[in-house]
mmJSON file of the N, C-alpha and C atoms, coordinates in Angstrom:
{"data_MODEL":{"atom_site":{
"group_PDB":["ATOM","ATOM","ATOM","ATOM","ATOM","ATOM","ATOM","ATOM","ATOM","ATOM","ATOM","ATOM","ATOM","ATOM","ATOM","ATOM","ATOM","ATOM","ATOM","ATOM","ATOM","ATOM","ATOM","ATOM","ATOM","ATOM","ATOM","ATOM","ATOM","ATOM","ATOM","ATOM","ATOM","ATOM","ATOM","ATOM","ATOM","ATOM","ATOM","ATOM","ATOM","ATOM","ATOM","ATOM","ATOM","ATOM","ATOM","ATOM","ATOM","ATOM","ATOM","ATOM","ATOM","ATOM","ATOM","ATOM","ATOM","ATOM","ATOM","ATOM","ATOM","ATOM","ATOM","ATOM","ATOM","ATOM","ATOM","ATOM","ATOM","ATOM","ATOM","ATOM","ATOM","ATOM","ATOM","ATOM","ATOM","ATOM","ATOM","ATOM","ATOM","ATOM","ATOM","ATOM","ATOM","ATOM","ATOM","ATOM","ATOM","ATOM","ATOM","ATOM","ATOM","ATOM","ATOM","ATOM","ATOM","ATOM","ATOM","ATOM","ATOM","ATOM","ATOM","ATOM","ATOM","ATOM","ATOM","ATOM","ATOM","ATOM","ATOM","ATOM","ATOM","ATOM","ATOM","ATOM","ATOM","ATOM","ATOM","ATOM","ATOM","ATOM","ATOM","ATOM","ATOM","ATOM","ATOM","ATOM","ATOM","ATOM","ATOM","ATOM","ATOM","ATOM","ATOM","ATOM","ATOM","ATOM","ATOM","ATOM","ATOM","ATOM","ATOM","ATOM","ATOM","ATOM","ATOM","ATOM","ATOM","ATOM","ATOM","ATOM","ATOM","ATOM","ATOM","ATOM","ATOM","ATOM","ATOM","ATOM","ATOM","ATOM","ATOM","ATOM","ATOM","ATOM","ATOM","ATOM","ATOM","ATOM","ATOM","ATOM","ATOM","ATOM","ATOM","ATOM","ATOM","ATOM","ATOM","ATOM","ATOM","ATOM","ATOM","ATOM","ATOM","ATOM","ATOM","ATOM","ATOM","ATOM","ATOM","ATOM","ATOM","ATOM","ATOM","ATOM","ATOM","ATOM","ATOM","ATOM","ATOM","ATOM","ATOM","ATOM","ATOM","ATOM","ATOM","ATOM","ATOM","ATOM"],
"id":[1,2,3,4,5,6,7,8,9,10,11,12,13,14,15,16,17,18,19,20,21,22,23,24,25,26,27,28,29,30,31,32,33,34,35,36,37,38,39,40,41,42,43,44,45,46,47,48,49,50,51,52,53,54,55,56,57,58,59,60,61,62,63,64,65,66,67,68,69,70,71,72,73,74,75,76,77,78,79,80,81,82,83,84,85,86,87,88,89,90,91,92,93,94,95,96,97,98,99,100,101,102,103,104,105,106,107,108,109,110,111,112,113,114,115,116,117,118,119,120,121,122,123,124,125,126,127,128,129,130,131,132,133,134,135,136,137,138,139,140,141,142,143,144,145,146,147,148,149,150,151,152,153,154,155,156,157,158,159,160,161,162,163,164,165,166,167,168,169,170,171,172,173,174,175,176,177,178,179,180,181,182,183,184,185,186,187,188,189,190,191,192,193,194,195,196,197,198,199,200,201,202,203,204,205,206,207,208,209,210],
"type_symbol":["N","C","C","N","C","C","N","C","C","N","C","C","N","C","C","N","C","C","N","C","C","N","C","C","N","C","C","N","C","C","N","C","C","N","C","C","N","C","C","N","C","C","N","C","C","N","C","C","N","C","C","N","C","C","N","C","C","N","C","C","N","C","C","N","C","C","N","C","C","N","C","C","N","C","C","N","C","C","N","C","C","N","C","C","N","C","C","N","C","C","N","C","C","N","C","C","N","C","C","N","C","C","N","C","C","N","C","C","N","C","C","N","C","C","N","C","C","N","C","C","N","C","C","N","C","C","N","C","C","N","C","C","N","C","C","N","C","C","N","C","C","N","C","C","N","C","C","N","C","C","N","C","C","N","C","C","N","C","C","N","C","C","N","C","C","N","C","C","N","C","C","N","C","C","N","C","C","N","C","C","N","C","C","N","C","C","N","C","C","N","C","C","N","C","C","N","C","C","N","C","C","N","C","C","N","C","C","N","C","C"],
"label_atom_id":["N","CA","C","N","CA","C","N","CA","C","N","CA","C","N","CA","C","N","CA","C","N","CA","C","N","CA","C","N","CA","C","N","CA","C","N","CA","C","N","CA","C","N","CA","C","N","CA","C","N","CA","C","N","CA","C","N","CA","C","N","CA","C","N","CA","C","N","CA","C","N","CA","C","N","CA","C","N","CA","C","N","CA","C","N","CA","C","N","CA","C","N","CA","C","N","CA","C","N","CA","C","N","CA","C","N","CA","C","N","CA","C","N","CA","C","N","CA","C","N","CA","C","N","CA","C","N","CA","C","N","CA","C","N","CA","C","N","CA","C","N","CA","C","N","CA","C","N","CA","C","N","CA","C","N","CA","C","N","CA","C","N","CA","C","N","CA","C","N","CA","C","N","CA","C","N","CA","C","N","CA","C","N","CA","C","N","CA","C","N","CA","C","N","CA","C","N","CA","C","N","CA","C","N","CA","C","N","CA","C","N","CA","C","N","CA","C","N","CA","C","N","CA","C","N","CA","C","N","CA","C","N","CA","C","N","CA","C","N","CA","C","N","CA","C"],
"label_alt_id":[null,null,null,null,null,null,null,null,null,null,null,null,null,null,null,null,null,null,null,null,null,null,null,null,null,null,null,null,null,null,null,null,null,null,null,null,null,null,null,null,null,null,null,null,null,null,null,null,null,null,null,null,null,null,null,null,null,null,null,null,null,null,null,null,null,null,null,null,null,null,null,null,null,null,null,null,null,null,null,null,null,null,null,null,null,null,null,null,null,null,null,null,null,null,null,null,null,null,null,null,null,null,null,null,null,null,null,null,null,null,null,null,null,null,null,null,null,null,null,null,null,null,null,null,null,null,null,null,null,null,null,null,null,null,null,null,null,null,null,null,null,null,null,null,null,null,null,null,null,null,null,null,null,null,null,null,null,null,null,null,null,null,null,null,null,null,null,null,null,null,null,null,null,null,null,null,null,null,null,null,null,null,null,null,null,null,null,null,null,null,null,null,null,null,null,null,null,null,null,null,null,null,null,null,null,null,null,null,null,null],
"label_comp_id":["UNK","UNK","UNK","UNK","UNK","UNK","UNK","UNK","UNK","UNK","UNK","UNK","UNK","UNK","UNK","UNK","UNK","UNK","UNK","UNK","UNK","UNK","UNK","UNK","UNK","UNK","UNK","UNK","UNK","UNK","UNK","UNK","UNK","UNK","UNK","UNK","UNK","UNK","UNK","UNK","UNK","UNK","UNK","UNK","UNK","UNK","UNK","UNK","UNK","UNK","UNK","UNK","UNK","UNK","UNK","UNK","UNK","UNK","UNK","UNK","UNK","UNK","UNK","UNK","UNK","UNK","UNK","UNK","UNK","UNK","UNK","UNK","UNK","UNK","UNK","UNK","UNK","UNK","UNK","UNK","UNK","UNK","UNK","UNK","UNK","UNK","UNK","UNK","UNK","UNK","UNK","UNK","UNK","UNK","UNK","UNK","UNK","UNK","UNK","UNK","UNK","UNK","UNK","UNK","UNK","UNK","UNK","UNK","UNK","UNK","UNK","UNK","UNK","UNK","UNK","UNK","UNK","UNK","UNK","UNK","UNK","UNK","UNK","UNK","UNK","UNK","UNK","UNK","UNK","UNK","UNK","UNK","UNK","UNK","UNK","UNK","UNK","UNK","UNK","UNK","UNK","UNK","UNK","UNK","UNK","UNK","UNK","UNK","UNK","UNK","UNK","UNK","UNK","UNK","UNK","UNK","UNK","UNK","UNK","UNK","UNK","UNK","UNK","UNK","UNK","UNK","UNK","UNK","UNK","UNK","UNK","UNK","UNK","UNK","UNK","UNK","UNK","UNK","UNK","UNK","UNK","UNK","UNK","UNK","UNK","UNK","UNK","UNK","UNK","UNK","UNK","UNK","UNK","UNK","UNK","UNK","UNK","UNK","UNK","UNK","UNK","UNK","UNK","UNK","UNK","UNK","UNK","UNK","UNK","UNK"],
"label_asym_id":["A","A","A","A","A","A","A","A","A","A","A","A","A","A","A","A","A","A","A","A","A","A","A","A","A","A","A","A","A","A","A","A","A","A","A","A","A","A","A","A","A","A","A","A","A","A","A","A","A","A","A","A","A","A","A","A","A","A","A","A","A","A","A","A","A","A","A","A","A","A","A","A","A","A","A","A","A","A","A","A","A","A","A","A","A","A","A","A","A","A","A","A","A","A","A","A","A","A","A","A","A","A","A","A","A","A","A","A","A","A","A","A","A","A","A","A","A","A","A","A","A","A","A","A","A","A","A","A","A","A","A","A","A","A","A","A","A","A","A","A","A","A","A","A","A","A","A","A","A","A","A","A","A","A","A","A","A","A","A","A","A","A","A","A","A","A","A","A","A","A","A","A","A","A","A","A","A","A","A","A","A","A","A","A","A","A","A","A","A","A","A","A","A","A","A","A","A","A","A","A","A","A","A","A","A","A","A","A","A","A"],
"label_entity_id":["1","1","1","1","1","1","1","1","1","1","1","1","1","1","1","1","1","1","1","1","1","1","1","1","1","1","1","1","1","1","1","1","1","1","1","1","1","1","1","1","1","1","1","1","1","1","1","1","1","1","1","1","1","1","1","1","1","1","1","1","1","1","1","1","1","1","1","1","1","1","1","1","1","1","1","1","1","1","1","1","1","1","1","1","1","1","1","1","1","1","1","1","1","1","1","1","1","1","1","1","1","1","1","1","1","1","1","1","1","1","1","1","1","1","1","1","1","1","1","1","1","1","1","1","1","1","1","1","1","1","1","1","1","1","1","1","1","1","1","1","1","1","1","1","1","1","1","1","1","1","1","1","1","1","1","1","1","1","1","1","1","1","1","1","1","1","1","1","1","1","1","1","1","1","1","1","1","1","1","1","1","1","1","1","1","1","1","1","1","1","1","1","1","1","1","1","1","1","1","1","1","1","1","1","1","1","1","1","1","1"],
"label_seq_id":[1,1,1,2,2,2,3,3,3,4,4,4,5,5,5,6,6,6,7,7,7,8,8,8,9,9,9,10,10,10,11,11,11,12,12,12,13,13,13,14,14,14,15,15,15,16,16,16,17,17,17,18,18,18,19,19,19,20,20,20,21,21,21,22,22,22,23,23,23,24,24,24,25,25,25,26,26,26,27,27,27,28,28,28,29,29,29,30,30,30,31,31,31,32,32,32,33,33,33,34,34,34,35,35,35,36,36,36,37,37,37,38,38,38,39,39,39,40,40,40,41,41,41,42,42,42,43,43,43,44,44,44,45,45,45,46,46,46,47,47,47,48,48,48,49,49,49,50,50,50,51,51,51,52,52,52,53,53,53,54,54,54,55,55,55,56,56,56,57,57,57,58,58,58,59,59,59,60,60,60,61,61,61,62,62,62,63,63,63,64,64,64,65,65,65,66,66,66,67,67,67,68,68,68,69,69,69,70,70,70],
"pdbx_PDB_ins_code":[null,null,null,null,null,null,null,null,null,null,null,null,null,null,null,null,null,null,null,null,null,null,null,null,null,null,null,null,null,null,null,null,null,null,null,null,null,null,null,null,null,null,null,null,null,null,null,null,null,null,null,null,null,null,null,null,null,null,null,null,null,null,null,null,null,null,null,null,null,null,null,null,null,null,null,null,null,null,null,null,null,null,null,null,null,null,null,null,null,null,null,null,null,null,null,null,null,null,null,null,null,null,null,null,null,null,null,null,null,null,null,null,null,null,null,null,null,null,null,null,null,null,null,null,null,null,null,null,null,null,null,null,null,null,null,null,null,null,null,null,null,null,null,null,null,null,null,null,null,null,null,null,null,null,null,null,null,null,null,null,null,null,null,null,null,null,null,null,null,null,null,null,null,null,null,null,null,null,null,null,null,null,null,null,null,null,null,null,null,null,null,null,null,null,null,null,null,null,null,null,null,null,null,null,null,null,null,null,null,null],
"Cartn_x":[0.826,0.0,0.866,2.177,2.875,3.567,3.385,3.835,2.866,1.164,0.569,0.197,0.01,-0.129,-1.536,-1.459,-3.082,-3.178,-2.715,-2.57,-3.035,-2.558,-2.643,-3.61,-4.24,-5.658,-6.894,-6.409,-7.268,-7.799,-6.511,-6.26,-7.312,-7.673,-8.294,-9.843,-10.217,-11.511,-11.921,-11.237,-11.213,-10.539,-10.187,-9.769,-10.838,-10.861,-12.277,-11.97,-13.808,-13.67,-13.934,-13.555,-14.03,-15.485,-16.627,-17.757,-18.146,-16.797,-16.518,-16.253,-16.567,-16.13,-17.422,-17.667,-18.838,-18.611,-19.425,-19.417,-19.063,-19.741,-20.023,-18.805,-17.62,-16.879,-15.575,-15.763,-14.683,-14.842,-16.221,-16.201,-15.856,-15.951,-15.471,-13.478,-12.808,-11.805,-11.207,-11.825,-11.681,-11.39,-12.613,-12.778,-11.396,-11.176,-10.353,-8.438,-8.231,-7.368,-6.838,-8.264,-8.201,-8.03,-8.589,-8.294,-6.917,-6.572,-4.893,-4.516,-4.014,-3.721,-3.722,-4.924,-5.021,-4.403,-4.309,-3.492,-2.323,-1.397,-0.005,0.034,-0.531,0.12,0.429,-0.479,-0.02,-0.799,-2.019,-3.295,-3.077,-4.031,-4.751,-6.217,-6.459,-7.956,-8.67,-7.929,-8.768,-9.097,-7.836,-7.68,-8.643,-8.745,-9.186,-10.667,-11.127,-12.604,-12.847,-12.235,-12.07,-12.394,-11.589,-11.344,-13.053,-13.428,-14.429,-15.568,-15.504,-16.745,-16.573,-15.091,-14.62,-15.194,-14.774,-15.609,-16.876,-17.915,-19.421,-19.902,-19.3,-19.535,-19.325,-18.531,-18.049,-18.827,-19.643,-20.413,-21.905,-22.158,-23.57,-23.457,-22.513,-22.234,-22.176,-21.48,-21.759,-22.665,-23.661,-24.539,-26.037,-25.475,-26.567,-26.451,-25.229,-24.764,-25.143,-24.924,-25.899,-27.41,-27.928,-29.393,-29.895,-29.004,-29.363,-28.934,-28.287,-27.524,-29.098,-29.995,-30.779,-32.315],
"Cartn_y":[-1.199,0.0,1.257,1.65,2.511,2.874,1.768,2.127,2.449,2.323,2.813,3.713,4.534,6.088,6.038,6.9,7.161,6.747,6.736,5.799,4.587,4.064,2.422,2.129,3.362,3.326,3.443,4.196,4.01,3.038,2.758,1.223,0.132,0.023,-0.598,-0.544,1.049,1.209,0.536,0.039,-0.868,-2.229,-2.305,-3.98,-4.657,-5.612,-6.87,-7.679,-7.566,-8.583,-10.008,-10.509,-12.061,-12.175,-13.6,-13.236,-14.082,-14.698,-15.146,-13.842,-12.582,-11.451,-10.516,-10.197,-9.679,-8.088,-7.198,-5.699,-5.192,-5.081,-4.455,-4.876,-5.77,-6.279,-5.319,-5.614,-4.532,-3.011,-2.759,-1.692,-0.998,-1.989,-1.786,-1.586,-2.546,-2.526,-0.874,-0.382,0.359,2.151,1.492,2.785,2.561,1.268,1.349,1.582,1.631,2.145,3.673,3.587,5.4,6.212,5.581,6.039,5.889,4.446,4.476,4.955,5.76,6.884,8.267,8.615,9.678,9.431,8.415,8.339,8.287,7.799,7.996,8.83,10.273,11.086,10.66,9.881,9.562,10.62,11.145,12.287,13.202,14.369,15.339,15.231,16.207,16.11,15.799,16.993,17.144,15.565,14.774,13.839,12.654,12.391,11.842,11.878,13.165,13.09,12.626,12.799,12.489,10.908,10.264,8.104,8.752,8.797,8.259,8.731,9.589,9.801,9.031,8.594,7.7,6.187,5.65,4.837,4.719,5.646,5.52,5.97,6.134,5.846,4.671,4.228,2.8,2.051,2.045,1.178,1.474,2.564,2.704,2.088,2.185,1.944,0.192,-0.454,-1.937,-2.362,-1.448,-2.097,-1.691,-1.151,-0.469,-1.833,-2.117,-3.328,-4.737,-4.664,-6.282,-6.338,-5.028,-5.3,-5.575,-4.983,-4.757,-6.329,-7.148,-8.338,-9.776,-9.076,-10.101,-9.943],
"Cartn_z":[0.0,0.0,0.0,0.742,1.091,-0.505,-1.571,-2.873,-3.434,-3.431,-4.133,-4.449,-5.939,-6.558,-6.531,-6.774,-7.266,-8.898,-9.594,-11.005,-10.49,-9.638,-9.481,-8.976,-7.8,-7.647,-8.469,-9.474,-10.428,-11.449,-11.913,-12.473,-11.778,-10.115,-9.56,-9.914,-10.091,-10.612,-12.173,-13.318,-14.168,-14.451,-13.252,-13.188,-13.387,-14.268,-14.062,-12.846,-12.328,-10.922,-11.196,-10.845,-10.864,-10.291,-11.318,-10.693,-9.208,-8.333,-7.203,-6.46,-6.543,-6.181,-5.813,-4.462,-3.699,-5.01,-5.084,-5.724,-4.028,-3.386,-2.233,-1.579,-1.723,-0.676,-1.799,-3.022,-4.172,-3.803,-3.404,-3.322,-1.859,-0.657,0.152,0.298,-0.289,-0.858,-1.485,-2.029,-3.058,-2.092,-1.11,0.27,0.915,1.945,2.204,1.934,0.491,-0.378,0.001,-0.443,-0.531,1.003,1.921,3.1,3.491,3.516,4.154,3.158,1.839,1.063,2.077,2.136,2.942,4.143,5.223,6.296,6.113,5.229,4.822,3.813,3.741,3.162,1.423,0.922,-0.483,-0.959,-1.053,-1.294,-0.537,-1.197,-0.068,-0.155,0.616,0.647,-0.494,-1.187,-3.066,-3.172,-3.405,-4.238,-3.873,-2.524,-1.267,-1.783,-1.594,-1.855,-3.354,-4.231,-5.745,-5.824,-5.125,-5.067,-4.386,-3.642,-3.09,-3.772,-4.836,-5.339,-7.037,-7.025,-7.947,-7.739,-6.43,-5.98,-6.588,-5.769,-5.292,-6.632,-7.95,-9.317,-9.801,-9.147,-10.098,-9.242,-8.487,-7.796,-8.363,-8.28,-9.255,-10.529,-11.02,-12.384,-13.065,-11.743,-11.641,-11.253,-10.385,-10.049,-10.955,-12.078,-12.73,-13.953,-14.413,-14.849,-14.664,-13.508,-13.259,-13.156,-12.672,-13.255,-14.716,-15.296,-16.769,-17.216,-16.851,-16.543,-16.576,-15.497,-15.071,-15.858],
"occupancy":[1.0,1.0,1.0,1.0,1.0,1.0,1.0,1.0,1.0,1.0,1.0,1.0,1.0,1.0,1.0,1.0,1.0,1.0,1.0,1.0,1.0,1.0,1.0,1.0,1.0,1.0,1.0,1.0,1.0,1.0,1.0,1.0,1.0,1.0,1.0,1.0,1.0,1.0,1.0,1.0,1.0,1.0,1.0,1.0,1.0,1.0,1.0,1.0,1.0,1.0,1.0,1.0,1.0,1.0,1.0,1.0,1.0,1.0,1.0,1.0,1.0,1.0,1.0,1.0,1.0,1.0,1.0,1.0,1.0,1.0,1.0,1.0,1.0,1.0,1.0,1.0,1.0,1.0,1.0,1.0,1.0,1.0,1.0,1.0,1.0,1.0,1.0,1.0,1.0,1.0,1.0,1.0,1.0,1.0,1.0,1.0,1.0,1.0,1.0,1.0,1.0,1.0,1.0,1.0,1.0,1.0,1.0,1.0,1.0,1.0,1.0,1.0,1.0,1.0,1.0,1.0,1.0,1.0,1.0,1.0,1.0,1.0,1.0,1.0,1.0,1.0,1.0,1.0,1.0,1.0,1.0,1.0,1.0,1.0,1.0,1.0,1.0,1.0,1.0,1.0,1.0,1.0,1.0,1.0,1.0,1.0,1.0,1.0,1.0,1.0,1.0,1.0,1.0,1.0,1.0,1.0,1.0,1.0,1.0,1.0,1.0,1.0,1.0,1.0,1.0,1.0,1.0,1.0,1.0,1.0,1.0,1.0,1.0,1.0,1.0,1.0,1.0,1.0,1.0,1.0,1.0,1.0,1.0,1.0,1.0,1.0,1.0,1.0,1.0,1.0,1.0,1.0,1.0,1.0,1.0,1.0,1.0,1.0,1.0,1.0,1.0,1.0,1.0,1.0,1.0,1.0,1.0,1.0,1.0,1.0],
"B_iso_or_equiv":[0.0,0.0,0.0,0.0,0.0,0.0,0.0,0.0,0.0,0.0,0.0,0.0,0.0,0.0,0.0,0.0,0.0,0.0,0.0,0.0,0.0,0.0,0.0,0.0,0.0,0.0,0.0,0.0,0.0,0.0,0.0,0.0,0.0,0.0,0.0,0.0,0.0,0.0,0.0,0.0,0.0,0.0,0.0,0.0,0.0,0.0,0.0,0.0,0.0,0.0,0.0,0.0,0.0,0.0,0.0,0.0,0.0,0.0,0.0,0.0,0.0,0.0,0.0,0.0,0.0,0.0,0.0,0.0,0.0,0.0,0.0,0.0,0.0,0.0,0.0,0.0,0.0,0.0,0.0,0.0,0.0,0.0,0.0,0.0,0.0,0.0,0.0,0.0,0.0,0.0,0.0,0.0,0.0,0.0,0.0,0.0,0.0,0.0,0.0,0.0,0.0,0.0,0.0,0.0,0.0,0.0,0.0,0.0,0.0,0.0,0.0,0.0,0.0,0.0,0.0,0.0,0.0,0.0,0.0,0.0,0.0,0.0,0.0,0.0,0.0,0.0,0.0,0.0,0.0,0.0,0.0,0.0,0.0,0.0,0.0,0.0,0.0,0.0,0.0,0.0,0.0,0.0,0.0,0.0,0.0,0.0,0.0,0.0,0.0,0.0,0.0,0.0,0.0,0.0,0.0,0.0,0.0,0.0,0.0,0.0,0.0,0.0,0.0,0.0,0.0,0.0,0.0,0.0,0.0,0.0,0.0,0.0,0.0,0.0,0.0,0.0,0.0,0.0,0.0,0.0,0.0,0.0,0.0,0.0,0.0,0.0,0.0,0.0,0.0,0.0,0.0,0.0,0.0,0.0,0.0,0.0,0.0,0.0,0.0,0.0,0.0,0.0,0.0,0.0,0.0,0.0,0.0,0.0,0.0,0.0],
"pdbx_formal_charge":[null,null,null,null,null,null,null,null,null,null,null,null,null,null,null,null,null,null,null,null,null,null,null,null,null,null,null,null,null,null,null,null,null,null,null,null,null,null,null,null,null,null,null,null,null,null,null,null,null,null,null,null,null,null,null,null,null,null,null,null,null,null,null,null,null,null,null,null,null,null,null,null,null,null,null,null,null,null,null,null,null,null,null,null,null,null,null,null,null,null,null,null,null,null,null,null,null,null,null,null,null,null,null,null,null,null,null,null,null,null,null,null,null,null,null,null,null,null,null,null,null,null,null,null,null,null,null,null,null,null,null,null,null,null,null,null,null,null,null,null,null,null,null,null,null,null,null,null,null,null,null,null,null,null,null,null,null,null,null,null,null,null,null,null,null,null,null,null,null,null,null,null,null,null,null,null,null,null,null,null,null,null,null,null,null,null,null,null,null,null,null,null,null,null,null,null,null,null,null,null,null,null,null,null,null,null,null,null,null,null],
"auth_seq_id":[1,1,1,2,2,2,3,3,3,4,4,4,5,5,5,6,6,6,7,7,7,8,8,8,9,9,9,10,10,10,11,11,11,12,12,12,13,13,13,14,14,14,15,15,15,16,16,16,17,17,17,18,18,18,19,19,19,20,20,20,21,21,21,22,22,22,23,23,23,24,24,24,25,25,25,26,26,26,27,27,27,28,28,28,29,29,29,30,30,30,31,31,31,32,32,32,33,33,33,34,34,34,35,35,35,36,36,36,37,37,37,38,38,38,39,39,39,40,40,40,41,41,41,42,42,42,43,43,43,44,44,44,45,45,45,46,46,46,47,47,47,48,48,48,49,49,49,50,50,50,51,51,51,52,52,52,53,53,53,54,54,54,55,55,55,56,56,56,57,57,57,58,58,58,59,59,59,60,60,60,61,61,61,62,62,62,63,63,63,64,64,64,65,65,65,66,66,66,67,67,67,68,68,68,69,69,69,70,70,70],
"auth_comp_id":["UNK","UNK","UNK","UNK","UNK","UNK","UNK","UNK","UNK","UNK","UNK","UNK","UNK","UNK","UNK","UNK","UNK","UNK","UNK","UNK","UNK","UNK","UNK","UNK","UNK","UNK","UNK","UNK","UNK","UNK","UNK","UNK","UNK","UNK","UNK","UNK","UNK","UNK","UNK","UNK","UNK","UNK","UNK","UNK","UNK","UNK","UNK","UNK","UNK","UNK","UNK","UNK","UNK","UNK","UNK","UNK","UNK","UNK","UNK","UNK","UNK","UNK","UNK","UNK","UNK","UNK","UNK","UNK","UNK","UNK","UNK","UNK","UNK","UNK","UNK","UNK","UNK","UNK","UNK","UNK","UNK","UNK","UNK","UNK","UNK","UNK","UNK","UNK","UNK","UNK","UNK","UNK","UNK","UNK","UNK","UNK","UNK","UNK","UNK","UNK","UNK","UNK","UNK","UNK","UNK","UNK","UNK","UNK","UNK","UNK","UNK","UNK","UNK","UNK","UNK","UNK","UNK","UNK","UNK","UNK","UNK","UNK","UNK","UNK","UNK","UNK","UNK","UNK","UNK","UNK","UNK","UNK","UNK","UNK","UNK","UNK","UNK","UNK","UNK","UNK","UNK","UNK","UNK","UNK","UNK","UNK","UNK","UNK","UNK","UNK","UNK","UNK","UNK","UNK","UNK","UNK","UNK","UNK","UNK","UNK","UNK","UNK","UNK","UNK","UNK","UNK","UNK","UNK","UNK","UNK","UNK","UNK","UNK","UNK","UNK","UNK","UNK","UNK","UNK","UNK","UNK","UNK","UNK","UNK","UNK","UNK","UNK","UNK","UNK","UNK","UNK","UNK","UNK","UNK","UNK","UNK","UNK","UNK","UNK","UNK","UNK","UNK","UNK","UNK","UNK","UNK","UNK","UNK","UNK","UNK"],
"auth_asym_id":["A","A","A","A","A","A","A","A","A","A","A","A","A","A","A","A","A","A","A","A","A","A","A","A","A","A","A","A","A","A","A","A","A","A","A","A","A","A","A","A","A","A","A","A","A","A","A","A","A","A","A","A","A","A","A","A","A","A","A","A","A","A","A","A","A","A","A","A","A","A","A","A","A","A","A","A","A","A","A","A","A","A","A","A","A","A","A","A","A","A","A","A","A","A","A","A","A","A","A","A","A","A","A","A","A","A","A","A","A","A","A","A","A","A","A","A","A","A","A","A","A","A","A","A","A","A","A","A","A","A","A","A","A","A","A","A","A","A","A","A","A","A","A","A","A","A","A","A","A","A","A","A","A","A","A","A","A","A","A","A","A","A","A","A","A","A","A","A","A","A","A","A","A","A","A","A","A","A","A","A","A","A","A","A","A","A","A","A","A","A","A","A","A","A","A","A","A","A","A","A","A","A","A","A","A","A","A","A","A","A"],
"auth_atom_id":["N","CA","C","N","CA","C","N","CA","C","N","CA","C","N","CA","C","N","CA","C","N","CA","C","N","CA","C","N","CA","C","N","CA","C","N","CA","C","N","CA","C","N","CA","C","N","CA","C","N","CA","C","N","CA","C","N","CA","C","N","CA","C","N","CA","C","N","CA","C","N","CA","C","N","CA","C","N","CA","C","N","CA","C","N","CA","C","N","CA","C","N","CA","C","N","CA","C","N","CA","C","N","CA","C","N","CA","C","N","CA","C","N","CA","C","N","CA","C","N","CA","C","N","CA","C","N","CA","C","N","CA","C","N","CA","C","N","CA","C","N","CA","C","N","CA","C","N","CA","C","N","CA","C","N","CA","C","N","CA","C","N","CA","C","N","CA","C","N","CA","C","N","CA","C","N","CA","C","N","CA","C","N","CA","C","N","CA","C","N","CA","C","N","CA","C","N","CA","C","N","CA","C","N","CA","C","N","CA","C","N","CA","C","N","CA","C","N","CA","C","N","CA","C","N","CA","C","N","CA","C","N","CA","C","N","CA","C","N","CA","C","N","CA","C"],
"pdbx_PDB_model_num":[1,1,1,1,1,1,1,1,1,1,1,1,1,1,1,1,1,1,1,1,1,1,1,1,1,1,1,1,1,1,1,1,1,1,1,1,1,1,1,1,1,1,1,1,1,1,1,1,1,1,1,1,1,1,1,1,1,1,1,1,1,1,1,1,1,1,1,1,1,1,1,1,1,1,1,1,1,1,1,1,1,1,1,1,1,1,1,1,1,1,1,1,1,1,1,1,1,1,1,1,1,1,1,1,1,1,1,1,1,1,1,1,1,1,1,1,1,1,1,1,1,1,1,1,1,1,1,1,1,1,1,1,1,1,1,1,1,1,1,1,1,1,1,1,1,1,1,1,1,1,1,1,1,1,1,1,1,1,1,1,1,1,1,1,1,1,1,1,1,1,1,1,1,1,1,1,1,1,1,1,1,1,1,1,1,1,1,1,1,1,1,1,1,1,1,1,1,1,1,1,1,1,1,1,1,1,1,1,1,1]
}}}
């Protein structure tokens, strides 16, 4: 984690999940990233609030996906 950029965090927001892979447990994942970022000083605020509304898009967005799915 102490090496990860924010590039690489992003990269995370288009990784394919495996469908052995909760959305809600990726997307939990995805929070906690971004926070220990912000606790070690990899972000600032800006950026910080940015992943998390980066996040809570890519979660609407999958989950707008699998309905359309069923």
């Amino acid at each position: 984690m102490k090496n990860m950029t924010l590039a690489d965090w992003q990269d995370l927001l288009v990784a394919e999940i495996g469908p052995d892979r909760c959305l809600d447990e990726y997307y939990c994942d995805l929070i906690c990233a971004a926070n220990e970022m912000l606790r070690l000083g990899l972000v600032d605020r800006k950026e910080w609030h940015g992943q998390i509304q980066q996040a809570g898009d890519w979660l609407v967005a999958a989950i707008e996906q699998e309905q359309a799915g069923k």
